[in-house]
C-alpha positions in Angstrom: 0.0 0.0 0.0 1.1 3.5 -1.0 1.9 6.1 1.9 -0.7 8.4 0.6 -3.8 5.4 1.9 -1.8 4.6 5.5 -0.9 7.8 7.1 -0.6 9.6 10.6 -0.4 13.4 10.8 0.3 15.0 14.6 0.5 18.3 13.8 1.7 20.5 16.5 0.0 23.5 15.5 -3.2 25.8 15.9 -4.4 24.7 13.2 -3.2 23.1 10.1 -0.8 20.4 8.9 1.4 19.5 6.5 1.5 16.4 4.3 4.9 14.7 2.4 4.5 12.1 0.0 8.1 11.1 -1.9 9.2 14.4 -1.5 6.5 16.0 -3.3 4.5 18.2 -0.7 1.7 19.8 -0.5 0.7 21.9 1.8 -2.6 23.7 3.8 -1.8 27.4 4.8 -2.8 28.6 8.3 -1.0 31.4 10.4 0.2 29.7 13.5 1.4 30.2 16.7 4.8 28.6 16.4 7.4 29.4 19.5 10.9 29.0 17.4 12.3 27.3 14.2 13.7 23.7 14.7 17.4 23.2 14.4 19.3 20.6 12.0 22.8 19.0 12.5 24.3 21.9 10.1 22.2 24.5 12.7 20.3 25.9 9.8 16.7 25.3 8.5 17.4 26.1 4.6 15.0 26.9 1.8 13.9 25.1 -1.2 17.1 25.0 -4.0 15.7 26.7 -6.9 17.8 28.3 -10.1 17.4 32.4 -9.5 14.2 33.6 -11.8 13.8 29.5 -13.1 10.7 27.8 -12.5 11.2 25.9 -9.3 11.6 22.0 -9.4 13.2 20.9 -6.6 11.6 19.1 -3.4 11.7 20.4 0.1 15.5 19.6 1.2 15.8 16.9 4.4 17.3 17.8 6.9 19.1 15.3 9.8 18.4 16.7 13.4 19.1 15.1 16.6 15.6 15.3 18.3 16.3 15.3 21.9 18.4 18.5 21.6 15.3 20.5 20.3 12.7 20.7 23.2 9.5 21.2 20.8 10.2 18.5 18.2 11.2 16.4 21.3 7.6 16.8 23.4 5.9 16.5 19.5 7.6 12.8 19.3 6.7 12.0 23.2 3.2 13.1 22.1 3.1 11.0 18.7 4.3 7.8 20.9 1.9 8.3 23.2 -1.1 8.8 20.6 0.0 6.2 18.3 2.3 3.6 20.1 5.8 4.1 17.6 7.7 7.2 16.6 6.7 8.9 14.1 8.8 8.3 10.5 9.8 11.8 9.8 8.8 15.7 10.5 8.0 18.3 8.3 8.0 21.9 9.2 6.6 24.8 7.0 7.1 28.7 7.8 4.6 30.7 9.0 4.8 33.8 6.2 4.3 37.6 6.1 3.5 39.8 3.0 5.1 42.7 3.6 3.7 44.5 0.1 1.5 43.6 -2.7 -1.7 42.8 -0.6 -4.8 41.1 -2.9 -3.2 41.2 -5.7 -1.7 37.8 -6.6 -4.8 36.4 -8.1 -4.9 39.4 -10.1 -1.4 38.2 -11.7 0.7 40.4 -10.3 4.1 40.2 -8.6 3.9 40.1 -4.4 6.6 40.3 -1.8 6.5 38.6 1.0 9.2 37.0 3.4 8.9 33.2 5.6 9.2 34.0 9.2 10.7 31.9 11.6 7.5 30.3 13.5 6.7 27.4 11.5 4.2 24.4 11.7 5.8 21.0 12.7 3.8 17.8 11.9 4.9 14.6 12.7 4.3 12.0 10.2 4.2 7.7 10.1 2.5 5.5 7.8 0.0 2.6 9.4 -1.0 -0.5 8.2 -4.6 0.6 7.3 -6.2 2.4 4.8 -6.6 5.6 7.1 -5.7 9.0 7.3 -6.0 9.9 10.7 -4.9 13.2 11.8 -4.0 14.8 15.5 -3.8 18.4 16.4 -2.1 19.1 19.7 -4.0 22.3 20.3 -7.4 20.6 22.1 -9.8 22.7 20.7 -9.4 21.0 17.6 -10.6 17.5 17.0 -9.0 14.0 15.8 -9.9 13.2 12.8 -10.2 9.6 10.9 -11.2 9.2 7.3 -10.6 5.8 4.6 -8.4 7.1 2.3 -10.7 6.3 -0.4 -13.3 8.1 1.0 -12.1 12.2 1.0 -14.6 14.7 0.9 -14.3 18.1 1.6 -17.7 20.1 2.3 -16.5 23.3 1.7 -19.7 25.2 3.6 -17.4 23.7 6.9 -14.0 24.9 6.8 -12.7 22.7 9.4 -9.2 22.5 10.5 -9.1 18.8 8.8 -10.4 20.0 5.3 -6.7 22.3 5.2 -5.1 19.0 5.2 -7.1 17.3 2.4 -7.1 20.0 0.3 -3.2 19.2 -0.2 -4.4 15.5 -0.1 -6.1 16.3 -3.9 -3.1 18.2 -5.0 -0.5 16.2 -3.8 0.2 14.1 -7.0 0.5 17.1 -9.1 3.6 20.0 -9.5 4.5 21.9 -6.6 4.0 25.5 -5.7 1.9 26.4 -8.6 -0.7 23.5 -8.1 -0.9 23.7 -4.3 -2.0 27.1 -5.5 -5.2 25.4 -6.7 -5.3 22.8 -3.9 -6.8 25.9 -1.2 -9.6 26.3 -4.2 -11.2 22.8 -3.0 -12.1 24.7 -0.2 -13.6 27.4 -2.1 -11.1 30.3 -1.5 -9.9 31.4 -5.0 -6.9 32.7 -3.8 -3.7 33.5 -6.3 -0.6 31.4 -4.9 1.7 33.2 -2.8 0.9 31.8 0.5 2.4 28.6 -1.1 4.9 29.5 -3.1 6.9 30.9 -0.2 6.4 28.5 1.8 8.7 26.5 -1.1 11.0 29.2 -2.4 12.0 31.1 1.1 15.6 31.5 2.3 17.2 31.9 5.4 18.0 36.2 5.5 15.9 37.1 2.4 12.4 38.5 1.4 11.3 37.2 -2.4 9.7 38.9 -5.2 7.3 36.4 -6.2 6.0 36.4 -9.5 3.5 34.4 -11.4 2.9 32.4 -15.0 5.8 31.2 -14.7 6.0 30.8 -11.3 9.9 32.7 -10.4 11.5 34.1 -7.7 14.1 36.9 -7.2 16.0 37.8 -3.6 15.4 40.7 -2.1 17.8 41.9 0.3 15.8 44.0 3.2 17.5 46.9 5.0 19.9 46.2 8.2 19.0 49.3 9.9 15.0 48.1 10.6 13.3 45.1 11.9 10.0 43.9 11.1 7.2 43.4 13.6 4.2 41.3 13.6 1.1 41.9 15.5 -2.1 39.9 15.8 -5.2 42.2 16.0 -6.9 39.7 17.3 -10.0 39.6 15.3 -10.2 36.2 13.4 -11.8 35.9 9.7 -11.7 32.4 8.2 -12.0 33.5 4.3 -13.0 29.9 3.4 -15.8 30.5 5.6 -17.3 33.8 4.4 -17.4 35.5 0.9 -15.2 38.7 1.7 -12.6 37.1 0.2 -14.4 35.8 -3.4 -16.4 39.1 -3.7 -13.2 40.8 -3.9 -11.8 38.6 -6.7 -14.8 38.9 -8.7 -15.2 42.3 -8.5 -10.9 42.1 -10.2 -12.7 39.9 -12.5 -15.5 42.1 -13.6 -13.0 45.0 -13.5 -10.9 43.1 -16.0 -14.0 42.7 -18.5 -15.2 46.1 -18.6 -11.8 47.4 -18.7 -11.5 45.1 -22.0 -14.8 45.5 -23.4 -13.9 49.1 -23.0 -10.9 48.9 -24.9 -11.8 46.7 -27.7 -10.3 43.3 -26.5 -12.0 40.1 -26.4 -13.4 40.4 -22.7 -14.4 37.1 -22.9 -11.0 35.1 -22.9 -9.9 37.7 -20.3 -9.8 37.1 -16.5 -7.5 38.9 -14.5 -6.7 42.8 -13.9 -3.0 42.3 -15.1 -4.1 40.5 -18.6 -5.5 43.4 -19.8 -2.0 45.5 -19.0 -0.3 42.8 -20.9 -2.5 42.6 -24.1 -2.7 46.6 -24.3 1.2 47.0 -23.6 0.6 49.6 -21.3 2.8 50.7 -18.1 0.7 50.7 -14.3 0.0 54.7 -14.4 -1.6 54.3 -17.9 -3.8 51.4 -16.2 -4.4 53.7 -13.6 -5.0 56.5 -15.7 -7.6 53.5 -17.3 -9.5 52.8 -14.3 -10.4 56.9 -13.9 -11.5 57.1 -17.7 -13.5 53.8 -18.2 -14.8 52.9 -14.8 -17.1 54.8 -12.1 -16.6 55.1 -8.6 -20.2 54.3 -7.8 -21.0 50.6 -7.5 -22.4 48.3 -10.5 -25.6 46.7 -10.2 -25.9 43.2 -11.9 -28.0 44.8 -14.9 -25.7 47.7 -15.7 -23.0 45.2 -15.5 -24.6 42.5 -18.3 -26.0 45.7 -20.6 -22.2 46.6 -20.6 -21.1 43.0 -21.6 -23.6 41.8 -23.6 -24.9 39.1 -21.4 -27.8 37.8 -19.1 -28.0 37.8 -15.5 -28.2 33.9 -16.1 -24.9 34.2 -18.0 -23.6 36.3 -15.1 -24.3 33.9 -12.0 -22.8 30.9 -14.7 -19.5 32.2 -16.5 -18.3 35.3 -14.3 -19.4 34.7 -10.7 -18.2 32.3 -8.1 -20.4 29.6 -6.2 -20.6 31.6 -3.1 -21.2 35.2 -4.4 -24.3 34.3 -6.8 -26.4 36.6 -4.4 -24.0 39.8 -4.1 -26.1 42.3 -5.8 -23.5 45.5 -5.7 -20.4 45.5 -7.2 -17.6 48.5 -6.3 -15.1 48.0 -9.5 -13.7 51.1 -9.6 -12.1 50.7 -6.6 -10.6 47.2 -6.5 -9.2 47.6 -10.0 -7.2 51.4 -8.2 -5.6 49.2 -5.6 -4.6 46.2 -7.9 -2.9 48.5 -10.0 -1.7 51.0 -7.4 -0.6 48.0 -5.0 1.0 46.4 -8.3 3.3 49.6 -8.6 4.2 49.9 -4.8 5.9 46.3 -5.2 8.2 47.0 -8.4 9.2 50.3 -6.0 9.3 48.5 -2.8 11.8 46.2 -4.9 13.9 48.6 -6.3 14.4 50.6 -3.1 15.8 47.3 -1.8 18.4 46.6 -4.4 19.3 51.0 -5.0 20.1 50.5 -1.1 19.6 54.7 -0.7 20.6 56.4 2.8 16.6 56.7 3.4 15.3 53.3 2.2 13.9 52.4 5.4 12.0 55.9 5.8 10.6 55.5 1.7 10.0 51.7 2.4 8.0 52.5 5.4 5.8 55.4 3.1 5.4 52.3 1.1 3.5 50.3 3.2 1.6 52.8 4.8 0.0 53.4 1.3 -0.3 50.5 0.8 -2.8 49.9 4.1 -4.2 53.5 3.0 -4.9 51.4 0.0 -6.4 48.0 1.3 -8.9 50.1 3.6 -9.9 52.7 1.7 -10.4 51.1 -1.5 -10.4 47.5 -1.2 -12.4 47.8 1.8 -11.0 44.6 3.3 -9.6 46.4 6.7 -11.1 46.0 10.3 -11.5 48.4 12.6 -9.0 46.6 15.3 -6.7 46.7 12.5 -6.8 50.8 11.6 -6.5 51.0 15.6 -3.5 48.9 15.3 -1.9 49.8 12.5 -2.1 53.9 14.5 -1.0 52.8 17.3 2.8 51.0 15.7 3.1 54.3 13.9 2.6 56.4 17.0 5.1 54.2 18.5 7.9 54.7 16.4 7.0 52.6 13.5 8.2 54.2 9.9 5.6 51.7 8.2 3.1 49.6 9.2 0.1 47.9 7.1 -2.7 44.8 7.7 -0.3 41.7 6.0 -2.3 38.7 4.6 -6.4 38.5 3.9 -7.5 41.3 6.1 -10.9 41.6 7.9 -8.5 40.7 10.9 -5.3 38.8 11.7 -1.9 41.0 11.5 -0.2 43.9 11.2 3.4 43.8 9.8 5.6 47.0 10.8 8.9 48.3 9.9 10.6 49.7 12.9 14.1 51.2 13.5 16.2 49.3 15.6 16.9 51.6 18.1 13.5 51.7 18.6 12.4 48.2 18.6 12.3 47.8 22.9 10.4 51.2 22.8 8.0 50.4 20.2 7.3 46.6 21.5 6.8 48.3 25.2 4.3 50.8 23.6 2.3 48.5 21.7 2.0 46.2 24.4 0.4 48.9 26.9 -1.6 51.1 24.3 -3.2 47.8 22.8 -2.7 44.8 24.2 -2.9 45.5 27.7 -5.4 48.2 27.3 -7.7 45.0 26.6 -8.4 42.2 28.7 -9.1 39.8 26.4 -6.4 41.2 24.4 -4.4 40.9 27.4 -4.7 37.4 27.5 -2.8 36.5 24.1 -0.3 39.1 24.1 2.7 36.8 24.5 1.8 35.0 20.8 0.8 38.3 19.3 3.3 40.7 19.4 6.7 39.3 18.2 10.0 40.6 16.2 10.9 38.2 12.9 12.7 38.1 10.0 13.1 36.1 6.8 13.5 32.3 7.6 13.9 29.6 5.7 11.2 27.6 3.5 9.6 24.0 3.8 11.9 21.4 5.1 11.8 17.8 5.4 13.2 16.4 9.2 14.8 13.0 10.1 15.8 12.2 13.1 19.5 11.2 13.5 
């Protein structure tokens, strides 16, 4: 029997886990609450090998490590033992992740920066002689699961901890990073791929420009003289369980049709907010300049929408629209079509500050991303108001940028502070928000941490 129809997941995490088959992984993205990054034999956790700006091809690299010495992996195995009756086989470990620029615009085909942190997931995987998956979550609140490996089914009106898992189940006979991109869609969250990709391409020191059809990745070398910060608003929003997330990408997609139909271009073959740059040869300030022309700021109903394209509400709801938005009504096109193409510059800048290396990088960096928040709440609307609150208060406390990182309507903040500042700002933050809030109080410890880039997906044996 193949590993894929006998396997044991224990997955030391919140929620989430990670499945390995022959070195071909796919994975199910969740942040995490993940205390430190395990260590090898060579003290290192590297990234996926890849060929600079190639297509990657290469599996997650293993990694010997001498369990015992590493106090998390070591109460993981004691846990699997105890749960199972025999160690588990191997470990697998994927980074936690933060976008630091280029927010909801991945899906739209555009390049996205983001960095791996060093807070990972660990799961601790064996084969068993049946034909079960049966999957363990250290974290209580989240139930063991059992199912016959011939039996998968993911309901996706349920976005249970377990359906992450089998999402990467479906995708994992298939390429890596650009599939798993597809794998979250079984779920129903038609997201773009860069929660996966650098999960696969991240290195040790080093943010990534990630870009898209082909899938490529360049280094970006961040500033010495700043840190980043992460902070956890503490508002949760699971985007496979509401249609925030889908609205926004069909509103792109709309964008994208008018914007072609507009322009004379066959609207029908066209899908995504940066097709339409690349078919009209145009630069991101004439696609901007676009957007103010051919598009008004007031929302589209449904019927102005089809008399523009030609088509029938039926057509609409069948060929355009998503399964869970066939009842959104009010469409705001204008406005997520400004901050695809506005976000879309910001990265290309963002990038080029990093590699120019000017004497104010970290001050022009840190204008960067606070546009780019400006951006997300103001015109992609997908913002919280525990997140403005946040994202005020790391600025007040000596933060040169700060911005909502990852699908909004809650979560994180991502800041870039000064060193010399870091103890100061941490100290602030804590009282003004955290503390300020009981129940904020409460989970301050795995909110409110310093990172920077760590490495990618890793494969772990024990020695």
């Amino acid at each position: 029997m193949s590993l894929l129809s006998k396997l044991r997941i224990f997955s030391p995490t919140q929620s989430g886990c990670i499945y390995l088959q022959n070195g071909k992984p796919a994975d199910c993205r969740h942040l995490i609450e993940g205390e430190s990054t395990v260590k090898s034999s060579k003290n290192v956790c590297p990234g996926v090998i890849w060929e600079r700006r190639n297509m990657v091809t290469n599996p997650p690299p293993k990694l010997h490590v001498v369990v015992p010495e590493d106090e998390r992996l070591q109460k993981v195995k004691e846990k699997f033992i105890s749960k199972f009756g025999s160690p588990p086989l191997f470990y697998a470990r994927a980074p936690g992740r933060v976008n630091l620029i280029g927010e909801h615009i991945d899906y739209c085909g555009y390049a996205v920066l983001p960095m791996a942190i060093e807070q990972d997931i660990l799961a601790a995987v064996s084969p068993n002689p049946k034909q079960l998956i049966q999957l363990v979550n250290t974290n209580p609140a989240y139930l063991d699961f059992t199912i016959a490996a011939s039996e998968i089914h993911i309901d996706k009106s349920k976005p249970l901890w377990q359906y992450y898992f089998l999402c990467g189940l479906k995708g994992v006979q298939v390429e890596l990073a650009e599939i798993c991109a597809r794998c979250e869609r079984y779920i129903g969250t038609e997201g773009g791929g860069m929660d996966q990709s650098i999960s696969f391409l991240a290195e040790k020191g080093k943010a990534k420009l990630i870009e898209f059809s082909p899938l490529r990745a360049t280094d970006v070398q961040l500033p010495s003289g700043a840190v980043f910060v992460i902070a956890n608003c503490c508002v949760e929003m699971n985007k496979a369980a509401t249609s925030h997330f889908n609205i926004r990408v069909v509103e792109c997609r709309l964008a994208a049709k008018l914007l072609s139909k507009a322009r004379g271009l066959d609207w029908k073959k066209v899908m995504k907010l940066g097709e339409v740059q690349t078919v009209l040869g145009a630069n991101l300030p004439e696609m901007l300049t676009a957007v103010e022309e051919l598009l008004h700021p007031e929302p589209y109903n449904r019927e102005e929408i089809c008399q523009l394209l030609g088509i029938t509400i039926e057509e609409l709801g069948s060929s355009i629209l998503s399964q869970n938005t066939q009842d959104v009504t009010s469409f705001r096109l204008y406005q997520r079509a400004k901050h695809v193409y506005g976000e879309a510059e910001r990265v290309l800048r963002f990038k080029d500050i990093c590699a120019e290396a000017p004497d104010e990088a970290v001050q022009l960096l840190g204008e960067l991303m606070n546009q780019s928040h400006a951006s997300c709440r103001d015109l992609y609307e997908c913002s919280c108001r525990e997140l403005d609150q946040l994202v005020d208060i790391c600025l007040q406390s000596g933060a040169v940028g700060s911005r909502l990182t990852g699908a909004g309507w809650g979560g994180c903040t991502v800041s870039m502070v000064p060193r010399e500042k870091m103890d100061s700002f941490l100290l602030n933050v804590r009282e003004a928000f955290y503390r300020a809030d009981a129940s904020r109080a409460a989970l301050e410890r795995q909110s409110l941490f310093v990172t920077k880039p760590g490495g990618g997906a890793a494969i772990l044996t024990e020695i």
